[in-house]
C-alpha positions in Angstrom: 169.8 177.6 143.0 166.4 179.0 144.0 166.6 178.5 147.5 170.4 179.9 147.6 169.4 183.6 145.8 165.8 183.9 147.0 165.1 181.7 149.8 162.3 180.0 148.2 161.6 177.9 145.2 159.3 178.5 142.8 157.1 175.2 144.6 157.1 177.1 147.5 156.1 180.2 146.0 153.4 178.6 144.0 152.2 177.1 147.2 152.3 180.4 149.4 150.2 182.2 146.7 147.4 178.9 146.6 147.3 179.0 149.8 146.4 182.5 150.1 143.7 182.0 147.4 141.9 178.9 149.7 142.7 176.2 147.2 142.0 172.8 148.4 145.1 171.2 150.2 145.8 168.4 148.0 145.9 171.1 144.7 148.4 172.9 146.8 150.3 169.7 148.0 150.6 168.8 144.5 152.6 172.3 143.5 154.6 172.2 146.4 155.6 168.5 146.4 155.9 168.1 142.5 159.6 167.8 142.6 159.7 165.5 145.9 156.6 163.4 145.1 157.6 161.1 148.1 157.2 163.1 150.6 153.5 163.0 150.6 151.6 160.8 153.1 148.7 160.1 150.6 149.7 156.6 148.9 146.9 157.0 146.3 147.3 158.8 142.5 146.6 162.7 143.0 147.1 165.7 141.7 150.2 165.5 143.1 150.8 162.3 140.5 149.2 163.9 137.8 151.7 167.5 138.3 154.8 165.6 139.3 154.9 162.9 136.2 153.8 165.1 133.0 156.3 168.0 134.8 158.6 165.1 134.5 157.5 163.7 131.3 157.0 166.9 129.3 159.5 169.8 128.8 158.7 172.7 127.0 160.4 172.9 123.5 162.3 176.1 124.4 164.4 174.6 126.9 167.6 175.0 125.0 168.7 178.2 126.9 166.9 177.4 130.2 167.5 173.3 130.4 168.0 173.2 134.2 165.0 175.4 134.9 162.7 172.2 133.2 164.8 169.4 135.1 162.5 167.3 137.0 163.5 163.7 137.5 160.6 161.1 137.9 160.4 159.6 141.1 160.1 156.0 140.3 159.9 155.6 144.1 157.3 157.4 144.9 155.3 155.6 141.9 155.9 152.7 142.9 155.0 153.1 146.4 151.7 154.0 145.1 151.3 151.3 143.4 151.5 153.0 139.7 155.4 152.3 137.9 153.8 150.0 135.7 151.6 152.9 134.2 154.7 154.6 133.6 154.7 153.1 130.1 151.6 154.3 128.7 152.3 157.3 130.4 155.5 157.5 128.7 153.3 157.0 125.4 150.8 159.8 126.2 153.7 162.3 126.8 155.3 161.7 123.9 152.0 161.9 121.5 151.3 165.6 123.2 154.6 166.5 122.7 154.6 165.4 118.9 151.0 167.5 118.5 152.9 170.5 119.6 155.2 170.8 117.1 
């Protein structure tokens, strides 16, 4: 819906502006790719991995009116290409023990 009305996402955007500022090209991979993990060439854990799976794994608590703007599906693909599903677990864990302490 992004792309339709502005002609950018918001990864995009985020991306543009990092780029702009100098930041290192793996930080700025990481906002740009963090809905389409697998689309990176680097098949080692990142800051890509780190944005894309707690994005995935933790949704702000007032999603209610704005669900689809926190909808990131976890890219088991990509995870397991790098050699990291079986983390997903604990990761899973984690997650869910920050999301409990906000409340």
């Amino acid at each position: 819906m992004e792309k339709q009305i502005f002609g950018f996402t918001r990864a995009e955007a985020g991306a543009y502006v990092l780029g702009l500022w100098k930041i290192p090209p793996r930080v700025t991979e990481s906002i740009l790719l963090q809905f389409t993990p697998n689309e990176t060439e680097y098949n080692g854990v990142n800051a890509l991995t780190a944005v894309h799976v707690s994005a995935a794994l933790l949704k702000p608590a007032t999603t209610q009116k704005n669900e689809r703007l926190f909808d990131i599906r976890l890219d088991t693909a990509y995870l397991e290409r790098i050699g990291k599903l079986d983390r997903l677990p604990t990761w899973e864990k984690l997650a869910k023990k920050v999301a409990q302490h906000d409340d």
